[in-house]
Each structure stands twice: as structure tokens, then as C-alpha cells.
C-alpha positions in Angstrom: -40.3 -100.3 48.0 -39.5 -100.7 44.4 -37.3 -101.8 41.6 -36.6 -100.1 38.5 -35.7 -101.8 35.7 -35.0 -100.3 32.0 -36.3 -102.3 29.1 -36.0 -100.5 26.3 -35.0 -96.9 25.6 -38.0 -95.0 26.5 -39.5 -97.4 28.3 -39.2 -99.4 32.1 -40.4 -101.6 34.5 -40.9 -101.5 38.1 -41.5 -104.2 40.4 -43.8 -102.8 43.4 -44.0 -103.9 46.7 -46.2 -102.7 49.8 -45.5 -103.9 53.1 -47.9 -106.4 54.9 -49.3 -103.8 57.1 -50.7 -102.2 54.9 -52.0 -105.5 53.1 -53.6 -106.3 56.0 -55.4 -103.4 56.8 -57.0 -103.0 52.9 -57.9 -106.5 52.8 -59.9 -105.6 56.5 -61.4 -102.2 54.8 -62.5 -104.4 51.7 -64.1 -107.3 54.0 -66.1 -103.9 56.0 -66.7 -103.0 52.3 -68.2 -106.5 50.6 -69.9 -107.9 53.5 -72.6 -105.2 53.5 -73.7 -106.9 49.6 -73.8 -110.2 50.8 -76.2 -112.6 51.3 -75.7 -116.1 52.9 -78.4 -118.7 54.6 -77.9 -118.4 58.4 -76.6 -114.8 58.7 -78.0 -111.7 58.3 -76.9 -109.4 55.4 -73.3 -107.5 56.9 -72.9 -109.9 59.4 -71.1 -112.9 57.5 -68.3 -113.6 59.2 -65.0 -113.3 57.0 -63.7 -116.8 57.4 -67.3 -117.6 56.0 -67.2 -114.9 53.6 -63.8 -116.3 51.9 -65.0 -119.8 52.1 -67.9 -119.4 50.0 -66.3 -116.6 47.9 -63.3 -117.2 48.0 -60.3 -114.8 48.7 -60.1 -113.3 45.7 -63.6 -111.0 46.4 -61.4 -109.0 48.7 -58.5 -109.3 46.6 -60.1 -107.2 44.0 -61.1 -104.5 46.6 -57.7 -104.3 48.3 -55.9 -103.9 45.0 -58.1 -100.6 44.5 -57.0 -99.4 47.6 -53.4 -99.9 47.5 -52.2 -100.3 43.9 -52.2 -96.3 43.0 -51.0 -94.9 45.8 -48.3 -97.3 45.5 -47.7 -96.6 41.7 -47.6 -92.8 42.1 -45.6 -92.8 45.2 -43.0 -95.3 43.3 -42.8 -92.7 40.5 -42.3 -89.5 42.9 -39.5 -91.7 44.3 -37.6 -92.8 41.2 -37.8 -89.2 39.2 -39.4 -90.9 36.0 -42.2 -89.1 34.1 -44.7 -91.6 32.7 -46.2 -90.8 29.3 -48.7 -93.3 28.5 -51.3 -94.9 31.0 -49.0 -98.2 32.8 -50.2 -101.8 32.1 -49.7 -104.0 35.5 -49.0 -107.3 36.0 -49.6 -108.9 39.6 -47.6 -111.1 41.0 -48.3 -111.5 44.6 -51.8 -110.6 47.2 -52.3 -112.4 49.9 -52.9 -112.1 53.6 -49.6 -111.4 56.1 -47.7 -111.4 52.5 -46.4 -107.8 50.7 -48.5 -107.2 47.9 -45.8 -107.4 45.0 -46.6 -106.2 41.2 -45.1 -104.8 38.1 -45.9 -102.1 36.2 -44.8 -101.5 32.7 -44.9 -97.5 31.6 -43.3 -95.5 29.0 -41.5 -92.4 30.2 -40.3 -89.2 28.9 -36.9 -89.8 27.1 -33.5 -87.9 27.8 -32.6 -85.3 26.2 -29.0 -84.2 25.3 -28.9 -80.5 24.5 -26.8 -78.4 23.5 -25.3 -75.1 24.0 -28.7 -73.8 24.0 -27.6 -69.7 25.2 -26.2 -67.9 22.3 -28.2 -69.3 19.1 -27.5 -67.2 16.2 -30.8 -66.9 14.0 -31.9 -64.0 10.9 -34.6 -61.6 11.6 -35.9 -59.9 8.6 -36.3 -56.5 8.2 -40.4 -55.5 7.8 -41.8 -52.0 8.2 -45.2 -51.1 7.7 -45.6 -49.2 4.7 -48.3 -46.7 3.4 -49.1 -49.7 1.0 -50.0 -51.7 3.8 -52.1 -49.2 5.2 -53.6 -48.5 2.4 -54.6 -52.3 1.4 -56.0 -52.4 4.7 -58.7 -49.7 4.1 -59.0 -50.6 0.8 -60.2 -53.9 2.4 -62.3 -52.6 4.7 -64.1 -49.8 2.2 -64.9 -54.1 0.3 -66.5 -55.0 3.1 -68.4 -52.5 3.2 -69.4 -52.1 -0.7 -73.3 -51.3 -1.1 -75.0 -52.7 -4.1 -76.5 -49.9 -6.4 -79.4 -50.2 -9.1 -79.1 -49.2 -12.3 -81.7 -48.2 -14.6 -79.1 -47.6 -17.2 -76.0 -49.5 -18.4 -74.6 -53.1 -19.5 -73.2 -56.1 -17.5 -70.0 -56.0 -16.5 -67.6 -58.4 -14.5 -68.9 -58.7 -10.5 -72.1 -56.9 -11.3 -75.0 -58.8 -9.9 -77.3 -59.6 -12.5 -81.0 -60.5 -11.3 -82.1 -62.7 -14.2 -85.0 -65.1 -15.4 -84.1 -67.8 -17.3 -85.5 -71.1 -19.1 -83.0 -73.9 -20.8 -83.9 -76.8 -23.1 -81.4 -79.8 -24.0 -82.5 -81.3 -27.5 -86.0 -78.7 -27.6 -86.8 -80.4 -24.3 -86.5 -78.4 -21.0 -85.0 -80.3 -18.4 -84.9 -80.1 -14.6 -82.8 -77.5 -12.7 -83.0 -75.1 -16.4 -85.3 -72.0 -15.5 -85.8 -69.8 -12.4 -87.3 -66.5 -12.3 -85.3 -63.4 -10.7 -82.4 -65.4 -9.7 -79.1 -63.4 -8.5 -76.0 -64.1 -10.0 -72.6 -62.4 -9.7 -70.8 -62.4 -12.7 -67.2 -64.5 -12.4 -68.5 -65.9 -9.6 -68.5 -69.3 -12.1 -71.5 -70.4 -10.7 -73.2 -71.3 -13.6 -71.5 -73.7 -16.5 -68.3 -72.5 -18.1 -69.5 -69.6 -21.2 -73.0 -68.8 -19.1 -72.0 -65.7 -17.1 -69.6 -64.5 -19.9 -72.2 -64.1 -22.7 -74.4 -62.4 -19.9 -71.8 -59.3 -20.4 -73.0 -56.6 -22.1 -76.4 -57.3 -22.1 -78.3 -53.9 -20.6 -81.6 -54.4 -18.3 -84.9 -55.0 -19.8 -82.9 -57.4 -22.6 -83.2 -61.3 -23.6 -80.7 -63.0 -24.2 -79.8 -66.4 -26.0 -76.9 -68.1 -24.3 -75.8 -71.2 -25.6 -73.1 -73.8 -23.4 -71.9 -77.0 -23.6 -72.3 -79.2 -20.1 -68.4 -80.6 -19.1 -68.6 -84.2 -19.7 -67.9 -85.0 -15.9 -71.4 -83.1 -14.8 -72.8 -84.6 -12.1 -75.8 -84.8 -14.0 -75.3 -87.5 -16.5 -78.4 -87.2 -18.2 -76.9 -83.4 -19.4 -73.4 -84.5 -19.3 -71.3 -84.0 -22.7 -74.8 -82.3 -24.3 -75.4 -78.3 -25.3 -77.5 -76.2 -23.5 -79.8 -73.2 -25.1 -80.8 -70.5 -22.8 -83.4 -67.7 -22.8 -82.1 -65.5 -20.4 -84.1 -61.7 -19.8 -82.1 -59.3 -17.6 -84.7 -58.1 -15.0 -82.0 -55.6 -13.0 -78.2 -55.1 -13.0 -76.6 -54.3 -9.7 -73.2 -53.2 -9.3 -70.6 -53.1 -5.9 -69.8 -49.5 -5.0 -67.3 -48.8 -2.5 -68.1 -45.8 0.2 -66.0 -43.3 -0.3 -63.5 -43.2 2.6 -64.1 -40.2 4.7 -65.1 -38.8 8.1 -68.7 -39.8 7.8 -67.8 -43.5 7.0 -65.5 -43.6 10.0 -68.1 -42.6 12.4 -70.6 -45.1 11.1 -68.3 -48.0 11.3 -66.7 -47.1 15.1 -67.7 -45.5 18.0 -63.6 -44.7 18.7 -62.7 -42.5 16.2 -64.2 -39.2 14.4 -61.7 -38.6 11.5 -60.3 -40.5 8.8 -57.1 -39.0 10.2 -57.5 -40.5 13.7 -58.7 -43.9 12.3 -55.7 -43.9 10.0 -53.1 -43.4 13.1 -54.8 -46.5 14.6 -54.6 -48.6 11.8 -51.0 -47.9 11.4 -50.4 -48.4 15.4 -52.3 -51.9 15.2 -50.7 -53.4 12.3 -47.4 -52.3 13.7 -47.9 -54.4 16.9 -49.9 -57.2 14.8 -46.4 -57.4 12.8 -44.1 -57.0 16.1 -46.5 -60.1 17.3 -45.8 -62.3 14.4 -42.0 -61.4 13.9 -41.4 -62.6 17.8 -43.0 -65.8 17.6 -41.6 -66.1 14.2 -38.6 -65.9 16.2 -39.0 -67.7 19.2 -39.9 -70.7 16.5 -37.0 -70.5 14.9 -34.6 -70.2 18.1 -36.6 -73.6 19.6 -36.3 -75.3 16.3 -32.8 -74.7 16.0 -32.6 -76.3 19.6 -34.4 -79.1 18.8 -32.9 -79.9 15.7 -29.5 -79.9 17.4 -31.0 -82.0 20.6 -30.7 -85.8 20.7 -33.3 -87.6 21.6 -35.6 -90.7 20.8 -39.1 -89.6 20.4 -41.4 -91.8 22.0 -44.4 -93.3 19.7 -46.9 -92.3 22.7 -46.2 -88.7 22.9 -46.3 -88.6 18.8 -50.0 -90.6 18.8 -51.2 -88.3 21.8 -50.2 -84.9 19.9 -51.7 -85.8 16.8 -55.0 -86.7 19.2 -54.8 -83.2 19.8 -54.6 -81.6 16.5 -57.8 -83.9 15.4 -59.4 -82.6 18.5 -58.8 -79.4 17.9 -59.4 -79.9 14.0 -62.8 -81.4 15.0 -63.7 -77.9 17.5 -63.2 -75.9 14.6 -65.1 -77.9 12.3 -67.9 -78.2 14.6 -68.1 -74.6 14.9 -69.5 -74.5 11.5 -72.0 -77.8 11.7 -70.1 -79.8 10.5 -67.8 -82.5 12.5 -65.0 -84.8 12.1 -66.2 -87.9 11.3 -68.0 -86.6 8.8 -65.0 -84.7 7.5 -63.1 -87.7 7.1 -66.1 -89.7 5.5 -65.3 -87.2 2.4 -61.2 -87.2 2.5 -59.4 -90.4 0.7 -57.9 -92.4 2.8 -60.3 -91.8 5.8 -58.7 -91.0 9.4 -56.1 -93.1 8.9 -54.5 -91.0 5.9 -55.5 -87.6 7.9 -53.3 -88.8 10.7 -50.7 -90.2 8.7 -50.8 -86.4 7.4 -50.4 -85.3 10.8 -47.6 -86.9 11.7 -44.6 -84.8 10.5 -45.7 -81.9 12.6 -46.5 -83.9 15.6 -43.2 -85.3 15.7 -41.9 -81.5 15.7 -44.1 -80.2 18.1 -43.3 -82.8 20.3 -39.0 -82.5 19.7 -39.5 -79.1 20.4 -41.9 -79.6 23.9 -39.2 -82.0 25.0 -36.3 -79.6 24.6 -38.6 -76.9 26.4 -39.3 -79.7 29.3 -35.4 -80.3 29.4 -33.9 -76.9 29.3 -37.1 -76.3 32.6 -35.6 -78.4 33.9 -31.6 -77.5 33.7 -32.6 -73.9 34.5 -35.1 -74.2 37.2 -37.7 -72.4 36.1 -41.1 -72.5 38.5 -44.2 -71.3 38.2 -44.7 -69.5 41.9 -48.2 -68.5 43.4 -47.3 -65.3 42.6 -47.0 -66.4 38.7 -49.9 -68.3 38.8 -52.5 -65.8 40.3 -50.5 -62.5 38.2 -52.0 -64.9 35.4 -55.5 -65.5 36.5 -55.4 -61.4 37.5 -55.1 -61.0 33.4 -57.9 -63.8 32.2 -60.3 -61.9 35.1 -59.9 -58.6 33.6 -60.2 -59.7 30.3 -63.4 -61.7 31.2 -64.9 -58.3 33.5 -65.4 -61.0 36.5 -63.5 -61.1 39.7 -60.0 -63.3 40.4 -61.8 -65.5 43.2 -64.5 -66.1 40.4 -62.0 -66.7 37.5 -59.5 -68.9 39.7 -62.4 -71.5 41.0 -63.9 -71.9 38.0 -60.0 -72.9 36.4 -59.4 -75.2 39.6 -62.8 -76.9 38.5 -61.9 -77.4 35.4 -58.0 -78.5 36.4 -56.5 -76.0 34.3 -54.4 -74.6 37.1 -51.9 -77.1 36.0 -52.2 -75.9 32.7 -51.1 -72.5 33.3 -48.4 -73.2 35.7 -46.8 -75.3 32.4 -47.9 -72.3 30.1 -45.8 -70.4 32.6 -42.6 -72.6 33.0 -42.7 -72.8 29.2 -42.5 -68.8 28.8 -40.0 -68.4 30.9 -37.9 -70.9 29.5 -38.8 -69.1 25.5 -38.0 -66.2 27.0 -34.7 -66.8 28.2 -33.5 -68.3 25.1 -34.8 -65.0 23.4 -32.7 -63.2 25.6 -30.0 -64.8 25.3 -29.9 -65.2 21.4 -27.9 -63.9 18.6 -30.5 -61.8 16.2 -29.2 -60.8 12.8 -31.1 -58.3 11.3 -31.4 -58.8 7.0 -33.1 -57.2 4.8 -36.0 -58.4 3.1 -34.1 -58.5 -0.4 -31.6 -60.2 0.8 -33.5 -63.2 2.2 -35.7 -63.4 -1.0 -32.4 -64.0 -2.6 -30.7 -66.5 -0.1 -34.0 -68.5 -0.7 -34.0 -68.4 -4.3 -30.9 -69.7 -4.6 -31.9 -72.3 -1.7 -35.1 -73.5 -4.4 -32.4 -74.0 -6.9 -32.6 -77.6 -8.0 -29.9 -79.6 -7.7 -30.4 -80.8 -11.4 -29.5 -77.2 -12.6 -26.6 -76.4 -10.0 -25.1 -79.3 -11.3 -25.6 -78.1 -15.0 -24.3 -74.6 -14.2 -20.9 -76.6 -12.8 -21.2 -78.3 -16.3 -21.2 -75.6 -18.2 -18.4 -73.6 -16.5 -16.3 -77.1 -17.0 -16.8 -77.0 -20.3 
């Protein structure tokens, strides 16, 4: 039995209460469950009688016990009843346990808010024209022949711009060397501005076997104060020039970069089919973002403070993942940005507040529409992820219902359908590329100069 009370707009109260019965028969499971730890002179440990027990205890040792039996089943069964969906964890307030009474408490718990859509079937949103041109194509080997580039020796020639130079230098500040100022047969690229501003540029030119003397000024921000502000002479000998040189792009370099193909011919097909479905992949979610943000933005709603805090939890966690891949972390990410996590969030925010405008207006329209995730969804799903991972569906589908992801992909699964049908359902105008390169200049316009064109034609 409950009572649901609204206090403010995304959030309510209920008042709980769970018959006697059942009050009776927790506070008899926690007696059976606290006398077996207690100790009193004249009885024998799990044989104090409960009249004793509560005596010398008092009531509220079983009080405690019962409430951990009855209060969640109560809670959850209260929520199935009255349709809410909490958001945040609920904060509880008792107001009543005590033997052949009801146990009566409130519970305070934000909820998912309403959401007012609108005429969600039928959204008119511009697709832009993109074709995959020989350009592309060719950009995409060129790429691929620069990650591949093999570094050549020469005996013969001068420096030039992203050669690497393997070099032995010595600097002295004032006649005096000073730490950090000479190395012997150190690599360096040339533009790569590793060295201070002027070093790498004097360096071109200069054939192998040759000294050099390079002379630079230190910024007068260098880390270094001691060197900061001061000039720098260099005695720099060229030991060997290296220089990037691209494979040439034949039938030779495709079979030593894949096992696939044989020709540059049959490699070239492929490319073109991949980026052709890479660009089909990014114009349909380019899509489906645009359809839900139209939604969304024509949705009303008040977006709970919970949901915002909890989605921006996610994008640090996710932030931190990624970060932690490459040994570093979040803490000590935010140790280094101004403002410290607070700021980060703070940055956060705008985006969180989409994402979760845009979930809620998914949730609602699953809701209107029906949508379900069936068995036959679900394990259609878990078929993929098995095949994918070479292991078998019995395997693939414990291992999620360990790890209670199950739920996850029923939602992933309500949420597609629900994308899906608004895709279907949507009013695509195809434009061409020109024309929305133009739309969105005019869009940049500044209102200062629209209002001096007006001026102008006034005059």
C-alpha cells in the first residue's frame, strides 16, 4: 500500500506501508538472525529468549534487521505499482516499526520527467550529396604509401626540409657550455621544431661530413631560466642525412602489406568499396542525429539535474578509459587542466544536457510506439557478438548475463528500433554539397555586417 505524492516537477514522495503480517514475521526472522551473536549471563549463546533479548537490547536491534528485509521489496514493488521510473538512488525517512503495527515510511526519489512530443513521423531534414571521388581514393593511398616511407642514406646531397639529420653538436652560452648543449649522433627531423626557433633552419643546406655554426636566441619564456632571453652558439657536424622515400605503389607493395589482395588493381576496388560504406556509415548517423535532435529540440521537457550529473559521470569515465589506455589517468589529467575537475565538468555539461534531451525523447517515443526487445531480438544479438568474438552463443550470452549487460542490449535494441522508425518515416532532402557550403556561409554572417549591408542599401 502506498501513497504518491508529487513535490516538485521531477520529483515525488511516497508514503509506504507493509501490512503487520509481514512485520511480524521479519521481526521473528531477525530475532532467529541476532540471537545466534549474543551473549548474556544465564543463557547459552542462541538461546536468549526474545523478551530477554529486547530487554537488554532493546527493540531497535531487530528493528534494524527487519527493515533490511522488508524495506526494498516494499520500495520496488511500490514503484512497479505506480508506473514511476526513479532516477537517482531514493532517500527514506521512517516513520513507523513496531510489533502488530504496519511498518510505514517515505521515500523521496526523483523520476524520469514527461515528455511532450511532437509530431515525431514525417521530420523534414537535408542530406548532402557526397560521392567518393578518385581524389579520395587517391589521398587514401597516398596515405598509406606515408606510412610506409623507408628512410634512405645518402652519401651525397644537402639538408632539406623533413630529412633526418643525424648530427653531433656542442653549445656554449657566454664561452661557457651549459647543460643539455651537446650530444653526439643525435636524430633530428628537420621542421619537426624540436630544437629552439632558427636551429633546424640553418641546419638546411649543410651536406654530410660538414660543421656547422648555428647561432639562436633562447625565447625569453624558456623553461630554463638560466638560458632564458640569452644567445646560443652551436658547433654542429652533420654525421649522415636521411631522407623519407615513399614505395612506389605497385603490385609488389600490395602483396607485402596484405595477404587479401595481389594487384594494385584489386586493392584499389577495395579501397574504393570500404570508403564508400565508411561514408554510407557516417552520412546515416549523421542523419539519424539530426532527425532526434530535431525531435528533441521541439520536445518539452524539464531535464532533471540527476540524469545531467550521471551523463557527464559517464563521459569522465569513459574520458578516464581512454586516457588510461595510454598510462596516463584522470586525475592526473585534471591535475594539469585550469580549473581542475570542476571546470572539465562544467565543460561537459552542454553536451550532457543534449544527450540526455535526446535519450528522453527516445525513452518516450518507446514508449508511445511499443517497441520491445523480444528473446528472439535479444539472442539474434548475442548470435552477432559470438561470431564476431569466434566463441559459441551459450559462451557469449553467460558471460553478458554475468556481467548484467543483458539489460543493456535489450535498451540498445528498443533504442534502434525506435531510430529506425523515425528514419523511415522521415522527410530526406537531398542538397548538394555547394549548396550547403553556401546556406552556412551566409548562416556565419555576423549580424554586425547584415545589419550594415541593410545600411547601405538604405542609404
Amino acid at each position: 500500500m502506498y501513497k504518491l505524492e508529487k513535490i516538485d516537477t521531477n520529483k515525488v514522495q511516497m508514503e509506504i506501508e507493509v501490512p503487520v503480517d509481514e512485520v511480524n514475521e521479519a521481526l521473528d526472522q531477525a530475532y532467529k538472525k541476532v540471537v545466534k551473536d549474543v551473549s548474556i549471563p544465564g543463557f547459552r549463546k542462541g538461546k536468549v529468549p526474545r523478551k530477554v533479548l529486547e530487554s537488554r537490547l532493546g527493540p531497535e536491534v531487530l528493528y534494524n534487521e527487519a527493515l533490511e528485509i522488508l524495506v526494498d521489496p516494499a520500495y520496488i514493488k511500490a514503484v512497479e505499482e505506480s508506473q514511476i521510473e526513479p532516477i537517482s538512488q531514493p532517500e527514506m525517512e521512517l516513520v513507523q516499526i513496531e510489533k502488530d503495527k504496519p511498518l510505514i515510511f517515505k521515500v523521496t526519489v526523483d523520476v524520469k520527467p514527461e515528455v511532450e512530443l511532437p509530431e515525431y513521423k514525417g521530420v523534414t531534414v537535408e542530406k548532402v550529396k557526397k560521392e567518393i571521388t578518385q581524389d579520395d581514393i587517391d589521398r587514401y593511398l597516398n596515405s598509406l604509401l606515408e606510412q610506409h616511407t623507408r628512410l634512405i642514406s645518402l652519401e651525397e646531397g644537402e639538408i632539406q626540409e623533413k630529412d633526418l639529420a643525424i648530427i653531433d653538436f656542442k653549445g656554449t652560452v657566454d664561452g661557457e657550455p651549459f647543460e643539455g648543449g651537446e650530444a653526439e649522433n643525435y636524430s633530428l627531423e628537420i621542421g619537426s621544431k624540436t630544437f629552439v626557433e632558427g636551429f633546424e633552419e640553418q641546419l638546411i643546406g649543410v651536406k654530410k661530413g660538414e660543421t656547422k655554426e648555428i647561432r639562436v636566441t633562447f625565447p625569453e619564456d624558456y623553461s630554463n631560466e638560466e638560458l632564458a632571453g640569452k644567445e646560443a652558439v652551436f658547433q654542429v657536424t652533420v654525421n649522415e642525412i636521411k631522407r623519407p622515400q615513399l614505395p612506389e605503389l605497385n603490385d609488389d607493395f600490395i602483396q607485402e602489406i596484405s595477404e587479401e589482395f595481389n594487384t594494385v588493381e584489386e586493392f584499389t576496388a577495395d579501397v574504393e568499396k570500404k570508403l564508400k560504406e565508411d561514408l554510407e556509415g557516417r552520412q546515416k548517423h549523421e542523419i539519424e542525429s539530426k532527425i532526434i535532435e530535431k525531435v528533441a529540440a521541439e520536445s518539452e521537457m524539464e531535464i532533471p539535474e540527476a540524469l545531467v550529473e550521471r551523463e557527464i559521470d559517464n563521459q569522465l569515465s569513459e574520458m578516464d578509459y581512454y586516457l588510461r589506455m595510454q598510462g596516463f589517468s584522470l586525475d592526473q589529467y585534471v591535475q594539469m587542466v585550469e580549473g581542475g575537475k570542476e571546470k572539465l565538468r562544467e565543460e561537459y555539461r552542454d553536451e550532457a544536457v543534449k544527450k540526455v534531451r535526446a535519450n528522453l525523447v527516445l525513452d518516450a517515443i518507446i514508449k508511445k510506439e511499443g517497441f520491445e526487445a523480444t528473446e528472439e531480438d535479444v539472442n539474434e544479438r548475442i548470435s552477432s557478438l559470438a561470431q564476431s568474438q569466434n566463441a559459441s552463443l551459450e559462451d557469449v550470452k553467460e558471460r553478458l548475463q554475468q556481467d548484467g549487460r543483458i539489460d543493456m542490449i535489450s535498451h540498445e535494441i528498443r533504442y534502434r528500433k525506435a531510430i529506425d522508425m523515425l528514419v523511415e518515416n522521415a522527410n530526406i532532402v537531398e542538397v548538394e554539397e555547394e549548396e550547403k557550403e553556401e546556406e552556412q556561409l551566409n548562416q556565419d554572417t555576423p549580424a554586425s555586417e547584415e545589419q550594415a549591408e541593410k545600411e547601405e542599401k538604405s542609404e
